[in-house]
ZAZATI-77683 format. One record per atom (N, C-alpha, C): atom name; x, y, z; residue number from 1. Coordinates in steps of 0.02 Angstrom, whole numbers, plus 50000, padded with zeros to 5 digits. Layout:
BEGIN
(node CA, (X, Y, Z), NUM),
...
END
This chain:
BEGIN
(node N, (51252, 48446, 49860), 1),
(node CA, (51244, 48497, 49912), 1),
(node C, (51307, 48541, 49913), 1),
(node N, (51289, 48619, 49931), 2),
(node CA, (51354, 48644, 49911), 2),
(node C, (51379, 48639, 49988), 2),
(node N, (51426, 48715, 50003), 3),
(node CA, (51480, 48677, 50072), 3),
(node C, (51431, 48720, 50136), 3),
(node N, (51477, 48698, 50189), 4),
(node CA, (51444, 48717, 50253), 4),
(node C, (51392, 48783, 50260), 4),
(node N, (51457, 48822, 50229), 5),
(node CA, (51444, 48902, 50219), 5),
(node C, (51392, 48908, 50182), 5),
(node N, (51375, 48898, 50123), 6),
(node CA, (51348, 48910, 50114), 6),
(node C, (51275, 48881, 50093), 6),
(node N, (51273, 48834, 50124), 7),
(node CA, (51189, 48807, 50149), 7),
(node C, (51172, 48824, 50201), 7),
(node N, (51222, 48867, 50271), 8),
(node CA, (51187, 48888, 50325), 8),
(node C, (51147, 48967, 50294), 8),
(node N, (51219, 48983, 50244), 9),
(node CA, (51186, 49059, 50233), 9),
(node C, (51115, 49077, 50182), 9),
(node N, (51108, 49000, 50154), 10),
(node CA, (51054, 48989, 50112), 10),
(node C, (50983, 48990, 50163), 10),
(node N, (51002, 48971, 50209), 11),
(node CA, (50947, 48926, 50260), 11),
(node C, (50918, 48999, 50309), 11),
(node N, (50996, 49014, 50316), 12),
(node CA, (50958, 49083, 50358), 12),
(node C, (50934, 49149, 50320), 12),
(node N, (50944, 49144, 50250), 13),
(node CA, (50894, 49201, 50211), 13),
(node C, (50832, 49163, 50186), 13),
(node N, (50817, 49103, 50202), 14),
(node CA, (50753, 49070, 50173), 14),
(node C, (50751, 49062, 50145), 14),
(node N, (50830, 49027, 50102), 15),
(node CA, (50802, 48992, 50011), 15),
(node C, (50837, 48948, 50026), 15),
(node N, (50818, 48888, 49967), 16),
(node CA, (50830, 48825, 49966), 16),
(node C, (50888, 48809, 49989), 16),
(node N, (50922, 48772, 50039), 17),
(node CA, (50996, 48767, 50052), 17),
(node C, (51037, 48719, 49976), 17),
(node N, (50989, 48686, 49970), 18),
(node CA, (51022, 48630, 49903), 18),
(node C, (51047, 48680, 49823), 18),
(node N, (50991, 48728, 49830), 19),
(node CA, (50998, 48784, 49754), 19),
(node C, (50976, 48829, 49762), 19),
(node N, (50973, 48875, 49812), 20),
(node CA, (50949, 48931, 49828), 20),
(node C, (50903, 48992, 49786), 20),
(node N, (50893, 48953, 49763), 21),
(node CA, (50826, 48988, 49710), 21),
(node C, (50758, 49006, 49741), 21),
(node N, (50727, 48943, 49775), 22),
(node CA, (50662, 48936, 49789), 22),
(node C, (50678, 48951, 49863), 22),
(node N, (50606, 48973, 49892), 23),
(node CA, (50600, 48988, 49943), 23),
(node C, (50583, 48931, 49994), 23),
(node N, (50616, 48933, 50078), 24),
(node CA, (50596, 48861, 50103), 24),
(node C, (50533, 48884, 50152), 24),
(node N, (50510, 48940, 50147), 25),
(node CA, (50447, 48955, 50170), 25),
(node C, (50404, 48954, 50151), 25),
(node N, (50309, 48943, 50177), 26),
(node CA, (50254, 48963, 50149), 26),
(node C, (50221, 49000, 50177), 26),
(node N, (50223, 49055, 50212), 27),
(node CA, (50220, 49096, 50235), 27),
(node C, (50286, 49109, 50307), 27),
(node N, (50249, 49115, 50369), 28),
(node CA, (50281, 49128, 50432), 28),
(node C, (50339, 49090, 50453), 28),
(node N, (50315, 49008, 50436), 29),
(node CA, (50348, 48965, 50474), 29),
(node C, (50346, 48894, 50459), 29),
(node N, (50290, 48914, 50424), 30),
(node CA, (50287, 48838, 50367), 30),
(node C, (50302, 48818, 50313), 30),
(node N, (50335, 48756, 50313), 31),
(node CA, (50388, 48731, 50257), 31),
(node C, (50349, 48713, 50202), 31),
(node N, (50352, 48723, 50145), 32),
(node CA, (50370, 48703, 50077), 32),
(node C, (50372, 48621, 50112), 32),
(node N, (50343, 48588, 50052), 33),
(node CA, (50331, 48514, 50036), 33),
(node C, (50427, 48485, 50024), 33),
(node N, (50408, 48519, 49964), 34),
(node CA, (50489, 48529, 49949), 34),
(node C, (50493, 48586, 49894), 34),
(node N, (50576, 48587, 49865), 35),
(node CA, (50595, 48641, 49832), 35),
(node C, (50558, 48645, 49775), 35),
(node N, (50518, 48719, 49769), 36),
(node CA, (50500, 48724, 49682), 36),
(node C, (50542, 48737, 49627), 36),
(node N, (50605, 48739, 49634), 37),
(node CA, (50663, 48737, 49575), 37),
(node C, (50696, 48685, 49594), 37),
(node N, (50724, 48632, 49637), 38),
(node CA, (50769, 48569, 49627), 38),
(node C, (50729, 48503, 49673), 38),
(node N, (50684, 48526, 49686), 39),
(node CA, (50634, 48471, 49721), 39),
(node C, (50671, 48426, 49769), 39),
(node N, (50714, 48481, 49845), 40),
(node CA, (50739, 48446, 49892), 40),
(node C, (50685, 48442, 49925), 40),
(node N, (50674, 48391, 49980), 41),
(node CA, (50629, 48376, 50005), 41),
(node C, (50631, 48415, 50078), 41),
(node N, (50605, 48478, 50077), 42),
(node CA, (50622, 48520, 50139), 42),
(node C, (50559, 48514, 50191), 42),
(node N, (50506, 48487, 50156), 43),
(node CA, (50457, 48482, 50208), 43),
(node C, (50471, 48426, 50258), 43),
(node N, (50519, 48371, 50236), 44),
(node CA, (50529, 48295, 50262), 44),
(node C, (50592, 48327, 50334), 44),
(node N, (50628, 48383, 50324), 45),
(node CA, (50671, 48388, 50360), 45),
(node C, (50631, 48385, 50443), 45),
(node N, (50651, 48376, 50500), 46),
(node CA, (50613, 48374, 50572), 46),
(node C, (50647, 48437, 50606), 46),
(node N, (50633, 48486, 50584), 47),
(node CA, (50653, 48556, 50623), 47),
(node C, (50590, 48574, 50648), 47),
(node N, (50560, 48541, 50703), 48),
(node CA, (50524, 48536, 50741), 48),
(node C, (50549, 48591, 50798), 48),
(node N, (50575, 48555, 50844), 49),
(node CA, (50606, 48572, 50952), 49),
(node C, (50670, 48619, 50917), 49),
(node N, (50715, 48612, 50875), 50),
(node CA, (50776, 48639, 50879), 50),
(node C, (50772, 48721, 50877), 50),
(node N, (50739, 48742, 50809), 51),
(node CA, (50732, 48833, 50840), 51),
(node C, (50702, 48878, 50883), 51),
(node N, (50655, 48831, 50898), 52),
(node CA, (50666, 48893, 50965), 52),
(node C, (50669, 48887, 51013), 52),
(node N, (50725, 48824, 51031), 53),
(node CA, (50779, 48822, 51078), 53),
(node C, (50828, 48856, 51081), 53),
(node N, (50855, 48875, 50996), 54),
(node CA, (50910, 48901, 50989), 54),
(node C, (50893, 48964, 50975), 54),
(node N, (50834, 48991, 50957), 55),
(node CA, (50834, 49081, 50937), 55),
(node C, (50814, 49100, 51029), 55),
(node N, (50789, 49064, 51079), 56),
(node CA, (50788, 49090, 51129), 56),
(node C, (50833, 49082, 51157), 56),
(node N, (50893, 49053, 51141), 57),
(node CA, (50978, 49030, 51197), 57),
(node C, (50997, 49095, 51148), 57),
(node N, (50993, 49133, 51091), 58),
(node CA, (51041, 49177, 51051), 58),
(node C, (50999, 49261, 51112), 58),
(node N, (50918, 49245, 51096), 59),
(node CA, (50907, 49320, 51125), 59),
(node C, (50876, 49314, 51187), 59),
(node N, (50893, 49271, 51222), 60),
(node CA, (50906, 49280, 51301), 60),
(node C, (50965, 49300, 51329), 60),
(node N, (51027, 49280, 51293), 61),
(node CA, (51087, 49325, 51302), 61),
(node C, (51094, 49377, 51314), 61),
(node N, (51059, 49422, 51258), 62),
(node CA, (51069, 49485, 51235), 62),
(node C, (51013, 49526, 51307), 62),
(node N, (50957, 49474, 51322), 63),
(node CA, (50914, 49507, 51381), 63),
(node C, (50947, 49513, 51452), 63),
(node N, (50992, 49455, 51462), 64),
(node CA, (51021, 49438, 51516), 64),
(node C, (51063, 49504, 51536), 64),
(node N, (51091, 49554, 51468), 65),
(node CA, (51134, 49588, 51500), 65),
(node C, (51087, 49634, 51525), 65),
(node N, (51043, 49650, 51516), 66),
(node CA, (50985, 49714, 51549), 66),
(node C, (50960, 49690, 51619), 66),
(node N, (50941, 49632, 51623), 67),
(node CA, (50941, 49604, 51679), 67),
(node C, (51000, 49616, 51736), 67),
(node N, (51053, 49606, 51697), 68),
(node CA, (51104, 49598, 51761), 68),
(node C, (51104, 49683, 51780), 68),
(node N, (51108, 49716, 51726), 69),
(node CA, (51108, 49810, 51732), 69),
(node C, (51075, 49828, 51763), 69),
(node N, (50999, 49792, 51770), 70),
(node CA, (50956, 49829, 51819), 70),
(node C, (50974, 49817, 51889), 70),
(node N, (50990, 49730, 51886), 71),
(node CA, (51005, 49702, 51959), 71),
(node C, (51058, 49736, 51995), 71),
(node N, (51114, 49769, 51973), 72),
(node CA, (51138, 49816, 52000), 72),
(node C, (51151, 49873, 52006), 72),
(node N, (51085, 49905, 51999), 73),
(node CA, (51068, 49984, 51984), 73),
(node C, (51082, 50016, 51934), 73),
(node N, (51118, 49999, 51885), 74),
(node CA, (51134, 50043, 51823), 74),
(node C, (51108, 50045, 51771), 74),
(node N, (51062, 50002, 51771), 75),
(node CA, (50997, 50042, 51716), 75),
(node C, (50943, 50038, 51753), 75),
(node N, (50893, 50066, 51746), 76),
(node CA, (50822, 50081, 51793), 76),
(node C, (50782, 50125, 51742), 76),
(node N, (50748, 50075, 51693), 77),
(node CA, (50681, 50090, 51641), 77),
(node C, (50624, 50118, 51674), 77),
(node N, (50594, 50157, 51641), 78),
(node CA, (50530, 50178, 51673), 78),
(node C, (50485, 50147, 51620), 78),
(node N, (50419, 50158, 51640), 79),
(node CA, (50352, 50101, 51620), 79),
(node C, (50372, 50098, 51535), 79),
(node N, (50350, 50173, 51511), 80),
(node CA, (50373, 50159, 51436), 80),
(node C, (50437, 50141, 51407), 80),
(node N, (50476, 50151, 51440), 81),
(node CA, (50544, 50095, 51422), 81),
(node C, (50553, 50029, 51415), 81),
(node N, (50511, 49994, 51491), 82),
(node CA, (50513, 49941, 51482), 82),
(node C, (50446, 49911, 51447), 82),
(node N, (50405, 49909, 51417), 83),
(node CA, (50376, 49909, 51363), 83),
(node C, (50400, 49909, 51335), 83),
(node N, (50436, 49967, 51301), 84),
(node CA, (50467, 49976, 51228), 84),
(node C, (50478, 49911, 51233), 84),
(node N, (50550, 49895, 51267), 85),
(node CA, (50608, 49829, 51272), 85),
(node C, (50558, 49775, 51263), 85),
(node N, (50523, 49753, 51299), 86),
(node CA, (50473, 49711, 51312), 86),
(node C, (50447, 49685, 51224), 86),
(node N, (50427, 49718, 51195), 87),
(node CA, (50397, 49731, 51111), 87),
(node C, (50446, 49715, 51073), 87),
(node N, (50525, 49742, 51128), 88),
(node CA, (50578, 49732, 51048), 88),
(node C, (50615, 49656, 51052), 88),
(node N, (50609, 49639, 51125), 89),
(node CA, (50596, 49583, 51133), 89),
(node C, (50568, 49538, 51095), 89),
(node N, (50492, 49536, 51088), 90),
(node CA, (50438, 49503, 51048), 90),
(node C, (50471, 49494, 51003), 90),
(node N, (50475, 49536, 50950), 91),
(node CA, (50505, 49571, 50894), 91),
(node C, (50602, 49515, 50870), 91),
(node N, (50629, 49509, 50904), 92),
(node CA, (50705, 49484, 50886), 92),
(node C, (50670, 49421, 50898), 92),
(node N, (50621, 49396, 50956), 93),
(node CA, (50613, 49321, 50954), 93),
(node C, (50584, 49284, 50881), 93),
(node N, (50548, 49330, 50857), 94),
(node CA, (50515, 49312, 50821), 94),
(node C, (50574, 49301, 50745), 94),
(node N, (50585, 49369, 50719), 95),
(node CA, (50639, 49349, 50673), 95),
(node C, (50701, 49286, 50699), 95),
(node N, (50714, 49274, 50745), 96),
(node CA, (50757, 49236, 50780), 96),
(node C, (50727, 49179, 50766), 96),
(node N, (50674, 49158, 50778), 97),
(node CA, (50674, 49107, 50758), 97),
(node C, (50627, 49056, 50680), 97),
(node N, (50628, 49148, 50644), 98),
(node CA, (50631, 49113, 50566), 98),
(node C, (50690, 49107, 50542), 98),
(node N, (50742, 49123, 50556), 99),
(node CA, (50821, 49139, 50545), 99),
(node C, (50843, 49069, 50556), 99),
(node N, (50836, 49043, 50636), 100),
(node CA, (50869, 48959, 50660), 100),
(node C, (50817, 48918, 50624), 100),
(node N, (50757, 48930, 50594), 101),
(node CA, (50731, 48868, 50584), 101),
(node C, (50759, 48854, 50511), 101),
(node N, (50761, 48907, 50482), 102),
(node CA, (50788, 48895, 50394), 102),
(node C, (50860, 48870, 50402), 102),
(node N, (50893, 48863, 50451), 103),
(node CA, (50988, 48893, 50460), 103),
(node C, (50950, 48790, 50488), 103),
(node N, (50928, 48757, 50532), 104),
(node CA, (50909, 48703, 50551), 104),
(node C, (50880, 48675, 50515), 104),
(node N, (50847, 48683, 50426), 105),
(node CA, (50836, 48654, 50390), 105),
(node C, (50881, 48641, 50352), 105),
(node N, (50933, 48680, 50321), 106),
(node CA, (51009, 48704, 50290), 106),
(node C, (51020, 48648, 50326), 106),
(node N, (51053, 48609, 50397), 107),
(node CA, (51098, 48572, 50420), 107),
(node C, (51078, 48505, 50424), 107),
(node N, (50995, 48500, 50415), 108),
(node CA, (50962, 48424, 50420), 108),
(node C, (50966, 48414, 50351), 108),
(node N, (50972, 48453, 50299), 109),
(node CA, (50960, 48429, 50214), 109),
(node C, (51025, 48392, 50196), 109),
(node N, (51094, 48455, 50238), 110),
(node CA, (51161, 48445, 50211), 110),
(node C, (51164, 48354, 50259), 110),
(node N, (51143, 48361, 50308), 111),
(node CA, (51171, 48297, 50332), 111),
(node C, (51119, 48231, 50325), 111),
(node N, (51069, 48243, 50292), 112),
(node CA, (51015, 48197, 50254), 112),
(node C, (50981, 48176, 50298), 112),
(node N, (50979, 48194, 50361), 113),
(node CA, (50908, 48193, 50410), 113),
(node C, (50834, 48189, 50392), 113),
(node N, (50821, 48136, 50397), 114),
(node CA, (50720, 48163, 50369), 114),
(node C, (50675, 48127, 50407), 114),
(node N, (50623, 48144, 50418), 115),
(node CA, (50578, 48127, 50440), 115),
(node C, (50542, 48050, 50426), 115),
(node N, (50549, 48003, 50491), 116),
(node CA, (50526, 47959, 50469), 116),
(node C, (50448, 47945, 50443), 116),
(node N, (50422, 47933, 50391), 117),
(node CA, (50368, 47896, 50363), 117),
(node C, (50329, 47870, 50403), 117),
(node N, (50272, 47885, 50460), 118),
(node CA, (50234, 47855, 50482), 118),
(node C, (50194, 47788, 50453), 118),
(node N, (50209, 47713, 50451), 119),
(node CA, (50167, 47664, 50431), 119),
(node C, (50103, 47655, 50471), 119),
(node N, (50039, 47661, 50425), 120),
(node CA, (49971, 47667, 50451), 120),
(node C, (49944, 47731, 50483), 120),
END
């Protein structure tokens, strides 16, 4: 496995954190079995609960400050504004949390976390 750096930065462009060749996606959000160039086992990793705990703690931040702006008069959206926001909202959650789940597969591979084997 290579170093910190760069299995998070593997993880958060969506390639293999172990050899960054293959992709750890199969489409949206679903993992690969494992790697099709070094056959890490990325489907076994349990990045289940962790991203989007963490892509909504990164872009609830960023909402909180509009919140506080409105709460004290200094920003005041009208309907199509807040829409817009509302959409771009949607929009960062969503990349946000294909970003933490690959960056949370990167940190369960490097630290050999896997999914236990259901018997029966």
């Amino acid at each position: 496995m290579p170093g910190w750096a760069v299995t998070l930065g593997r993880g958060l462009r969506g390639r293999c954190p172990r050899c960054g060749c293959a992709p750890i996606f199969d489409g949206y959000l679903k993992v690969h079995p494992q790697c099709a160039h070094c056959a890490a086992p990325l489907g076994e990793m349990p990045a289940d609960d962790a991203p989007p705990y963490i892509a909504m703690l990164v872009v609830l931040q960023i909402l909180a400050v509009f919140v506080v702006l409105f709460y004290k008069g200094i920003y005041d959206p009208g309907f199509f504004m807040a829409g817009l926001m509302l959409l771009l909202l949607v929009a960062a959650c969503m990349v946000a949390l294909r970003l933490t789940k690959g960056a949370v597969i990167g940190i369960l591979l490097k630290v050999g976390l896997k999914r236990e084997a259901l018997d029966g």
